[in-house]
N, C-alpha and C positions, 0 to 999 in steps of 0.2 A: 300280485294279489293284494300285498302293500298298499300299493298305489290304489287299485280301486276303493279298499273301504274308505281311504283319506277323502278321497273323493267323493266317495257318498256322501261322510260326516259333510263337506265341506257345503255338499249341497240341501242335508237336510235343513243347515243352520239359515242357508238364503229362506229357503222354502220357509222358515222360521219364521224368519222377520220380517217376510212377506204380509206371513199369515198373520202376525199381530201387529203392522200398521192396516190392512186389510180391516181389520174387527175393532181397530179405535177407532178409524175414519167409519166405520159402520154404528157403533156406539154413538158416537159424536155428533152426526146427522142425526141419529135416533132422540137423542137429548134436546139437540137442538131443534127438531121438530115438531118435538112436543111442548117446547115451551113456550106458553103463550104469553108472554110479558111484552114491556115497548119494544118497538126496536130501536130507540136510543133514548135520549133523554139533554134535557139542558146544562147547560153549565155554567151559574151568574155568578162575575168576578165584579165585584164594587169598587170603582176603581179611586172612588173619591177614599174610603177609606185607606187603599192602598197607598195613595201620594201620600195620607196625614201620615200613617206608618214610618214609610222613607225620610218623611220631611225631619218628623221627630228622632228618628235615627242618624241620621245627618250633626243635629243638634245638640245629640249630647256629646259627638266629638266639636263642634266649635263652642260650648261655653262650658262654666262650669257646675258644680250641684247645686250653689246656691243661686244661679241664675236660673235653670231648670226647676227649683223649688218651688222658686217665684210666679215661675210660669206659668208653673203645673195650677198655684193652686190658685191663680185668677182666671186660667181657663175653664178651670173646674166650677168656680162664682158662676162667671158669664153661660155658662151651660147651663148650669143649675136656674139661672132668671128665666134662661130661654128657655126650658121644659117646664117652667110655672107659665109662661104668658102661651105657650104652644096649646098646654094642655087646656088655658080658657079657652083661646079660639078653639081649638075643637069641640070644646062642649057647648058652648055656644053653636056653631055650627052644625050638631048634631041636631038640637033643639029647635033649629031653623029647616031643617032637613039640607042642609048643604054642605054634609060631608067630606064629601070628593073632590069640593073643590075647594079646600085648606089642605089637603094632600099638597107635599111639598114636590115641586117639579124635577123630573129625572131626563139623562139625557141617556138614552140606551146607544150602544155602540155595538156594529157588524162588523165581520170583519169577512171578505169574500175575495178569496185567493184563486181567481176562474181559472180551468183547463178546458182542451179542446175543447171536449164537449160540454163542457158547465154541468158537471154531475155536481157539483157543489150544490145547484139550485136546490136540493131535494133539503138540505140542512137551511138554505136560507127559507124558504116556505117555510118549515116550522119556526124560525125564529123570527116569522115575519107575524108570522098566527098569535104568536105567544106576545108579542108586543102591542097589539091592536086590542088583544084581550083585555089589557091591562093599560091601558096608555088612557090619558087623560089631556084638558085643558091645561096647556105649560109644557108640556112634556115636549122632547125632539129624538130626531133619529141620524146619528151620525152611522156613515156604512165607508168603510176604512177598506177601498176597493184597490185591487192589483189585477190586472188584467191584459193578454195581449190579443185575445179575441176566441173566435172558433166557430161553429158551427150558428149559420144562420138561425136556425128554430130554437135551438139550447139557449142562447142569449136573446134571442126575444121572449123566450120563457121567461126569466131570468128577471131581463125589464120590467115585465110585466110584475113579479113578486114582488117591485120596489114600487110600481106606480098603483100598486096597491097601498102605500105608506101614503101617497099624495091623495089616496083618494078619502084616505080617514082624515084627509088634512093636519095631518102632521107635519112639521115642517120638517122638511130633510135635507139635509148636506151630504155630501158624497167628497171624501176625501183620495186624493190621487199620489200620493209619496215616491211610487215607483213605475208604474205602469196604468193609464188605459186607453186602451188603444184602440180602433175596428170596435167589434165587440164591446169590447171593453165600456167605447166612449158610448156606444148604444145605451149600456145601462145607465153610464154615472148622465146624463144629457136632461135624466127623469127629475134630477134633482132641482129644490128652490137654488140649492149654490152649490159651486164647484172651486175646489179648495186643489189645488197644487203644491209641490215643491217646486224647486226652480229648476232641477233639471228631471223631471217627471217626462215622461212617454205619452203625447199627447196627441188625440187626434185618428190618422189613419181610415177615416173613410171611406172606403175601399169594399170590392169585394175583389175573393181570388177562389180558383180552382186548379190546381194540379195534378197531371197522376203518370206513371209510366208506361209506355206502351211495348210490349213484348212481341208485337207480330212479328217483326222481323228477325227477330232470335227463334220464333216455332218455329217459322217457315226454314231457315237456315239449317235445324236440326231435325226434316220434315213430322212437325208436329202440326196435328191439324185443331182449329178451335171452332167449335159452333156453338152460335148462339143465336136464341129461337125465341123471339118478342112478339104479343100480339098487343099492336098499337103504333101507329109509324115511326111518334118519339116517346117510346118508352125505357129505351135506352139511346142517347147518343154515342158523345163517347166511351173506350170501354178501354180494359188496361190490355187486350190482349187479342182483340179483334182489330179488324182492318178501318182506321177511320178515313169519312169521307169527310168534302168539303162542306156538305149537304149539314152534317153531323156536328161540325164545330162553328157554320156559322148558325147553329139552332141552338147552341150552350152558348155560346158567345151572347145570344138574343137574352136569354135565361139569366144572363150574370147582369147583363144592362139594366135589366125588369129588377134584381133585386138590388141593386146599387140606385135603383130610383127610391124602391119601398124604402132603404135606409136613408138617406135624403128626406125624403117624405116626412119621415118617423124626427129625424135632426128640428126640420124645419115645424115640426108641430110644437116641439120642446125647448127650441131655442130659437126664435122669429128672429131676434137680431142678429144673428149669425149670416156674414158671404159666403151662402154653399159653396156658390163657383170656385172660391177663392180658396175653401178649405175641403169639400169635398176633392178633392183630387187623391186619395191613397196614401197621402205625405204624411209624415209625421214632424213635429214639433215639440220643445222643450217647454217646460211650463213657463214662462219668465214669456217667450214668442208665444206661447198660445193663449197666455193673456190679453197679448196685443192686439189676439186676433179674434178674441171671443169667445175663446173656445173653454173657458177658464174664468172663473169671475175673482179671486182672490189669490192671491203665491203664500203659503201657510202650511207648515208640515200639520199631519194630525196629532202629533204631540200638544202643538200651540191648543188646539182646540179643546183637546179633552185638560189642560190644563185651568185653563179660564173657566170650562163650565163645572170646574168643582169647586169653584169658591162660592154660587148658589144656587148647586141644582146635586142630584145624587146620581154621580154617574155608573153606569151599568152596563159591565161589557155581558150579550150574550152570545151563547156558543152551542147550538146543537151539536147533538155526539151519537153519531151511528153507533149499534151495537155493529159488532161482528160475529160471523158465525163460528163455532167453534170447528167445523170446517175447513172455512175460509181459513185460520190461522194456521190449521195445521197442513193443510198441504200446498200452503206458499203460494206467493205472487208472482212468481217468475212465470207460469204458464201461461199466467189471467193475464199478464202483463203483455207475453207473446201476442197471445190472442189479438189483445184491442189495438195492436199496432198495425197487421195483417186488417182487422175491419176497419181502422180511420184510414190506414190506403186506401181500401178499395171504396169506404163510402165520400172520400174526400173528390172521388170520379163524380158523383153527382150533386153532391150537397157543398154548396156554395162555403166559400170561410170571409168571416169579415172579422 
């Protein structure tokens, strides 16, 4: 008799805790869908002011007060002439009506870290909108890209959000430090220049598709699988059906057609480039993919963002997903199951470059 009430206690307390993550995941969704706010917002780091920060901190361990004193207060003169002569030109230029263009020039900075499928994009489009809005005569777009490819359509998205940059004719640089590869090189290829480290991830022209095939494990354990298409190639191959030869050289056909389009898309953005020679799926290091064109400069993006803050105002920006309060609470480990179970099975038809 003992033992059962223990046992009851023991299950009313599950039943408990059931019940009240049950009614906060239910609250939580209820808040959360009520609330009509962004769903994320910007986030601009000035980097030019950042280096002067470091520089000056730096500084006051190699001299000493009275040389910092010194410093201080002729940098503080030289400031002070240049917001008297700053503030004629813009009155003057107000008075002329040409505002906008005594705006002092900024170099905005992305920073786009691709996965498979380039869900990133959704943050670069907003910080691609917010730039155009705002970008001017002088102004540049450094995009500080790592990438080792993924999903054909996701990164021709993707491209397309940057050849939007060339289309407001702003000048763009695409820098390469770690990786761009397949994919990858599709996007940065958009750029006026392409900036390397030396031993960078370069190239990969390529396309590929893999996937597992299980018929012969149903059949061995007689499981039967049907699958019922209306269209001859609507499905080729499949992870778990019987493939034919019919079947693979018609996805074989499909990967060739799109190993063309991305060629196509190379050779519209970089004319002088030997596809034959670099088209091949290889990869190369930046220091070789210079040699071979693939690359116009060897330069980490430190280099760059450092030079262009001695006359320009440079500006890293950063879209930021809100999250649902949801999502936070009941964890990414399922989400995470999930999307690896669908990029197998849709890796079966959708091409990777």
């Amino acid at each position: 008799m003992e033992f059962l009430l223990d046992y009851g206690l023991f299950l009313a307390k599950i039943v408990t805790v059931v019940v009240a993550i049950v009614a906060l995941l239910v609250i939580a969704k209820s808040v959360g869908g009520r609330s009509g706010g962004a769903k994320g917002e910007l986030e601009i780091t000035n980097l030019t002011e950042q280096r002067k920060q470091t520089v000056e901190q730096l500084e006051h361990h190699l001299h000493d007060d009275a040389f910092i004193k010194a410093r201080d207060k002729a940098e503080k003169k030289a400031e002070k002439e240049k917001t008297k002569q700053r503030e004629k030109e813009i009155k003057k230029a107000s008075k002329d009506g040409e505002l906008d263009s005594k705006r002092e020039p900024h170099l905005f900075v992305l920073d786009f870290n691709g996965s498979i499928d380039a869900k990133e994009v959704a943050s670069l489009r907003e910080e691609v909108s917010a730039i155009l809005a705002v970008a001017r005569d002088g102004d540049e777009v450094l995009v500080r890209l790592e990438s080792g490819g993924g999903m054909v359509h996701a990164y021709g998205l993707a491209s397309s959000q940057l050849d939007r940059i060339k289309a407001a004719k702003l000048p763009l640089t695409i820098a390469v430090d770690k990786v761009a590869a397949s994919g990858g090189y599709m996007m940065a290829c958009i750029a006026d220049k392409i900036v390397s480290a030396p031993f960078a991830v370069v190239g990969s022209i390529g396309v590929i598709a893999q996937l597992p095939n299980f018929n012969k494990l149903l059949k061995k354990n007689d499981i039967e699988f049907e699958q019922l298409t209306a269209g001859e190639y609507k499905r080729t191959l499949t992870m778990f059906g019987e493939n034919t030869d019919k079947a693979r050289d018609k996805f074989k056909q499909e990967l060739e057609e799109t190993h063309g389009l991305f060629k196509d898309f190379i050779r519209e953005h970089r004319p002088d480039l030997d596809l034959d020679k670099v088209a091949t799926g290889e990869h190369w290091f930046g220091t070789q993919a210079k040699e071979l064109g693939l690359v116009d400069e060897i330069k980490a993006s430190d280099d760059i963002v450092i030079e262009a803050c001695k006359d320009k105002t440079v500006l890293s920006i950063h879209y930021v997903q809100k999250k649902k309060i949801t999502d936070k609470l009941a964890g990414v480990a399922g989400e995470a199951a999930d999307n690896v179970l669908l990029k197998l099975i849709s890796r079966g038809q959708k091409p990777i470059v």
